[in-house]
Structures are given as C-alpha cells and as structure tokens.
C-alpha positions as CSV (number, residue, x, y, z in Angstrom):
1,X,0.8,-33.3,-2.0
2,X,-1.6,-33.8,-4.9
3,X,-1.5,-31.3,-7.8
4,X,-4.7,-31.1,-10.3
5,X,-4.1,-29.1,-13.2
6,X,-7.5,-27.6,-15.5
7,X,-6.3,-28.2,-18.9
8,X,-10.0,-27.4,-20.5
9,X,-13.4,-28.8,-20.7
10,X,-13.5,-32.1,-18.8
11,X,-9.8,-32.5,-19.1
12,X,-6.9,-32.5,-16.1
13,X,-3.5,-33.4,-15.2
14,X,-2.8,-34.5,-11.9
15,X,0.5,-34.9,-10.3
16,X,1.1,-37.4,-7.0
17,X,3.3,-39.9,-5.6
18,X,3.8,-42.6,-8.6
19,X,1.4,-40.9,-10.9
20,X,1.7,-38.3,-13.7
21,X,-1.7,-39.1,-15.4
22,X,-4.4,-37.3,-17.6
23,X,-8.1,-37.6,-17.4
24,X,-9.9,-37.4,-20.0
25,X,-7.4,-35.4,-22.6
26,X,-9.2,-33.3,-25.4
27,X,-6.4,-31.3,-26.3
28,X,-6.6,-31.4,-29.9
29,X,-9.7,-29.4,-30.9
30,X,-10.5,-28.2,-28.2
31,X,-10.9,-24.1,-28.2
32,X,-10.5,-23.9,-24.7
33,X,-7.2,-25.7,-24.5
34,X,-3.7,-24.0,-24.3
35,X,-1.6,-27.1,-23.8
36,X,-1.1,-29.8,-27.0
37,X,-0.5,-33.8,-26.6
38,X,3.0,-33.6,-26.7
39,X,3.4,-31.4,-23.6
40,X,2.0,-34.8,-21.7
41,X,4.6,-37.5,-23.1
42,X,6.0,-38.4,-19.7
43,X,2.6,-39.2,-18.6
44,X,2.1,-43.0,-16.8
45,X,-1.8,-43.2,-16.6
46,X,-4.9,-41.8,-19.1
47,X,-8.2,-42.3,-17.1
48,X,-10.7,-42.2,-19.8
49,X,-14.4,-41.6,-18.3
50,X,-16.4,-42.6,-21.5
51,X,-16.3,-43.3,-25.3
52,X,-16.8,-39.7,-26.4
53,X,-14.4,-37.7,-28.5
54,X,-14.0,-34.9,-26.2
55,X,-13.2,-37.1,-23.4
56,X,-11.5,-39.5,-25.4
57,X,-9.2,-36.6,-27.5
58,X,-5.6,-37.6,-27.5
59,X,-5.4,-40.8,-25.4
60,X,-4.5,-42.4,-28.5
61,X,-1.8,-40.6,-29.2
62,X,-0.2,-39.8,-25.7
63,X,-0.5,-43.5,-24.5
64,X,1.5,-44.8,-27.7
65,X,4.1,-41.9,-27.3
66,X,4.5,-42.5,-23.3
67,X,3.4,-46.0,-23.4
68,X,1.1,-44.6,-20.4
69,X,-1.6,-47.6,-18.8
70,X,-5.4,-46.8,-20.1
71,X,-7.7,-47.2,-17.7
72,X,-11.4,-47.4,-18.4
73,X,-14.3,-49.6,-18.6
74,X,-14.3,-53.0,-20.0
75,X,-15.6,-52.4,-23.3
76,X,-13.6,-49.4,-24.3
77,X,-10.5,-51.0,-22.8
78,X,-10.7,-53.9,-25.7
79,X,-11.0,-51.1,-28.5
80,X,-7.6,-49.1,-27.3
81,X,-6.1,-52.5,-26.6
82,X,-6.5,-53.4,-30.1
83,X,-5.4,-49.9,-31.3
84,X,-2.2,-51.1,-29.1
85,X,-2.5,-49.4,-25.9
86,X,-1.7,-50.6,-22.5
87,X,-4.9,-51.1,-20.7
88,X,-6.6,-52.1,-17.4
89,X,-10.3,-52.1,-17.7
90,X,-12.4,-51.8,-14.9
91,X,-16.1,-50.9,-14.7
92,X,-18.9,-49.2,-12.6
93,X,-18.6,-49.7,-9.2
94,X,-15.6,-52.0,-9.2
95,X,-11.8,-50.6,-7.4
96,X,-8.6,-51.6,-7.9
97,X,-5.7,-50.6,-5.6
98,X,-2.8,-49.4,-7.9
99,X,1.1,-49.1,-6.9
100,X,-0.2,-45.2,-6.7
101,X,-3.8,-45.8,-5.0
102,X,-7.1,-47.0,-4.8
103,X,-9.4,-46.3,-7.6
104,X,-13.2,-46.7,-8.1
105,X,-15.1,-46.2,-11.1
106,X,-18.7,-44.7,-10.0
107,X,-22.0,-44.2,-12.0
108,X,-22.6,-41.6,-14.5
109,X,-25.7,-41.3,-16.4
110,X,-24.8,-40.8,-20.1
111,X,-23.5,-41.9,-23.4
112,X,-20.2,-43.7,-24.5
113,X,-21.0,-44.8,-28.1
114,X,-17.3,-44.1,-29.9
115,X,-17.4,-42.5,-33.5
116,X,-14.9,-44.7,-35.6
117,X,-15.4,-43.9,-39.3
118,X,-18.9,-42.5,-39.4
119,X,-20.0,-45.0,-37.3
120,X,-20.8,-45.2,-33.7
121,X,-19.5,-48.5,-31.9
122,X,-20.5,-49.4,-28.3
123,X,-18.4,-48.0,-25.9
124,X,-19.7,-49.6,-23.0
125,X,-20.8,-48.0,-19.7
126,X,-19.8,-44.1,-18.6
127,X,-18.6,-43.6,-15.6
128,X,-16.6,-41.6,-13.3
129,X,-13.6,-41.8,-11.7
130,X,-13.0,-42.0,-7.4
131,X,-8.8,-41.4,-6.7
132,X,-7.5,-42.1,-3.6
133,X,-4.2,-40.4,-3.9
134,X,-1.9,-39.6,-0.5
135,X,-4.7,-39.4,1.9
136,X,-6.8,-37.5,-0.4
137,X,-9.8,-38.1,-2.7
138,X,-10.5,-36.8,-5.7
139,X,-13.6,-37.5,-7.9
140,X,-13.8,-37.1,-11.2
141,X,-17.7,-37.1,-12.2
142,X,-17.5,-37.7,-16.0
143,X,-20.2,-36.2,-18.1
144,X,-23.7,-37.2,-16.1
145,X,-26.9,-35.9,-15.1
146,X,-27.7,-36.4,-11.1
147,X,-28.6,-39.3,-10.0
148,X,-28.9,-40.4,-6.5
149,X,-26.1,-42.6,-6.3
150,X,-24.2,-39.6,-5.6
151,X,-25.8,-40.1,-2.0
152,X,-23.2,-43.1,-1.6
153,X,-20.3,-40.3,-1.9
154,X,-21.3,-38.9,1.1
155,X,-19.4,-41.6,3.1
156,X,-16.4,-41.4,1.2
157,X,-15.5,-38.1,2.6
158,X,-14.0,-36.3,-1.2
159,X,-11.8,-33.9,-0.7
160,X,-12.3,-32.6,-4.2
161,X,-15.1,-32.5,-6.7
162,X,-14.9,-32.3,-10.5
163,X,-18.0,-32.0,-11.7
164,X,-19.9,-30.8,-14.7
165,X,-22.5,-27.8,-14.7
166,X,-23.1,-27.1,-18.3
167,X,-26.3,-28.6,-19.0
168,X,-27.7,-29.9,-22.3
169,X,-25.4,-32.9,-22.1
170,X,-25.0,-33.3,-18.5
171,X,-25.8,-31.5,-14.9
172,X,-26.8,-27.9,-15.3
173,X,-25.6,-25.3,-12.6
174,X,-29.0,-26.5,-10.3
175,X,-28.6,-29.9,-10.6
176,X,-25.0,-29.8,-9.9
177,X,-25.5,-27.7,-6.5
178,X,-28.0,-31.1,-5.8
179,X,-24.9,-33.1,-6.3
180,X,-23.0,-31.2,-3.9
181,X,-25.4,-31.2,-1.2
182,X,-25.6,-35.3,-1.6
183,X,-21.4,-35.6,-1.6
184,X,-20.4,-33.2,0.4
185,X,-17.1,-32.5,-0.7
186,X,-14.3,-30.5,1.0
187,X,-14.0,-28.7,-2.8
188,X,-15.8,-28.3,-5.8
189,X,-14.3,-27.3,-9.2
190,X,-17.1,-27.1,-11.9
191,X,-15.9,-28.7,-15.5
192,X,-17.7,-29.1,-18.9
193,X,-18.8,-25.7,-19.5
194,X,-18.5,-22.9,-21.9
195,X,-16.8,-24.8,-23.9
196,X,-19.4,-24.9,-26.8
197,X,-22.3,-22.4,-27.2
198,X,-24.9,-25.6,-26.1
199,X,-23.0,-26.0,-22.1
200,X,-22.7,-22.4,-21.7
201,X,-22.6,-21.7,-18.0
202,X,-22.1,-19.2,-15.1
203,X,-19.7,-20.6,-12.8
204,X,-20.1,-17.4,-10.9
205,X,-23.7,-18.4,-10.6
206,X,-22.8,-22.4,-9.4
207,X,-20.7,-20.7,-6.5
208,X,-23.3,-18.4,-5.1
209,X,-25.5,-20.8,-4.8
210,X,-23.2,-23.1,-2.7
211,X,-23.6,-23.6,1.1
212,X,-20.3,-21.0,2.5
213,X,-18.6,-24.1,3.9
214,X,-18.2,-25.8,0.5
215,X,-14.9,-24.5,-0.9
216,X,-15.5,-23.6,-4.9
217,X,-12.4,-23.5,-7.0
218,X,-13.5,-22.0,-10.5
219,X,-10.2,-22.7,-12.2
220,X,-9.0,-21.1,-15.2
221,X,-7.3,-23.0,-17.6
222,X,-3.6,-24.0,-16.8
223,X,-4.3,-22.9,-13.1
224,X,-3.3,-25.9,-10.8
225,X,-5.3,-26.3,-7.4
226,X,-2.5,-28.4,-4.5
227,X,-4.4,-30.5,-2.1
C-alpha cells in the first residue's frame, strides 16, 4: 500500500515499499504547515520539482540530517551536491528505475531560478515528478500551467494526480479541470493553493467541475490518502 501524506502547499510525504521520501518540503515558512523538518529525519528520498524556495524549503536541511538521496534535474542537482547532499539528477522526460520504482520526470511549464544571496542562479528545467510505486502511479505535477503534454499521461494510466489550481503562478481551477480531462487519472488531489493571498482557490469549485467518475480528494493538511 502507498501512503501520501498533504503536509501544505505543494509539499507531501509518501510512504511505500523502500521509500520514506518528501516532495518538495516547504516546512519552514510555510503558514499552512503543521509538521517542522525534524519530524522528517528518517526520510531516504527528497524529490525536488524546481529551484524555488517553496518547493525547495528544507531539502537542505533534512537531506544532511537523514543523509536522504536528492533527486532532481541536472542543474539543481550540481548546486545541492556542492552544498553536500547526496544526489541523482535526472531531467525532463528521462526515468530511472530505483530499488523502490520507476521514476520519470515530466514537463512543467515554469520557473526554477534559485535565490542564493540576493541573487537568482539558474536552476535548470521545472518539472514534475511520475512514481511508479507497488503497482501504482502517482504524479506529482510541480508548479505549471497546462500544456498539452499532459495528453501523453493519458497512456500511463495515474492512479493519482497532484496537481496545482491556484492560478497566478501556475494552473487555475479551469485550466487544471483541462488537465484532468487530458490524463485521466483514477484521483485528483488539488495542491498549491490558498496558501498566499495571490493562489487563492476554491477547491470546492475544482471538484464540481469534475466529470463524477474522477475521484477528487481535497485533503486537509496532515490527512493521508492510502492507495
């Protein structure tokens, strides 16, 4: 069984044979989190979607205290590397079958630019994330607008959807209904909203407007969906 936790924002714990991992962990400062960095320190993998510092948060941190594997594109993989993380960088569209399943990283259309003293260094491509985990798939959207490479989802028959409905900075509540009529996932959870006044968002409003055999999981922080 596959366990994803909602710990805020973009951010999850999930829980399967082999893997205690994070995605994405902006604990710290975040207002809509109720778990800290050092609940996490068992973890074995960070996924970290793009260079931002809410999607970033406390990989630093975590991954030097649990000596968890990074994984992320190329580019942001040489910056925690050299902060002294363990690493494996991958990029769009590549997969790599780990001892706890297959992963591919997908498009996402977006930023990564990371803020290091005032100043913004490249932070290579965003992405998302595509887990095969016991039988099941989970994806893991990262912060983009739609594109129509979510089409090519379609065929990898997701179990479960993470996807962002917040608009300003990524798919608003339209858009993402788009997106779930190209992947047609078994579940949808929507992420990245209400977490600031500019992605304010009725999730209420995303599920309504969802075909009835879509499956819409508006989790609350903490809550845990088992797949």
């Amino acid at each position: 069984m596959v366990k994803v936790r909602f710990l805020g924002h973009a951010a999850f714990y999930l829980e399967s044979e082999g893997l205690r991992a994070l995605i994405d962990p902006f604990l710290t400062g975040n207002p809509m989190a109720e778990s800290g960095p050092e609940e996490f320190l068992d973890v074995n993998y960070i996924f970290v979607t793009h260079g931002h510092r809410d999607h970033i948060g406390d990989t630093v941190e975590i991954a030097r205290a649990s000596g968890a594997t990074v994984i992320s594109n190329f580019e942001l993989s040489n910056l925690f590397q050299n902060a002294g993380l363990n690493c494996h960088p991958m990029h769009v569209g590549g997969v790599f079958q780990f001892p706890f399943g297959r992963v591919k990283m997908t498009t996402a259309i977006h930023g990564s630019d990371v803020e290091i003293e005032g100043k913004l260094v490249p932070g290579g491509n965003p992405g998302g994330f595509l887990l095969g985990l016991e039988g099941k798939k989970i994806y893991h959207a990262g912060d983009t607008g739609l594109t129509s490479d979510m089409q090519l989802l379609e065929i990898e028959k997701v179990d479960v959807a993470l996807l962002p409905i917040g608009g300003n900075f990524t798919m608003d509540v339209t858009d993402a209904v788009r997106a779930v009529e190209m992947i047609k996932p078994r579940i949808v959870v929507p992420i990245h909203y209400n977490t600031f006044e500019l992605i304010k968002a009725d999730p209420w409003e995303f599920k309504d407007k969802l075909p009835d055999q879509v499956r819409t999981e508006i989790l609350e922080v903490g809550q845990s969906l088992e797949i």
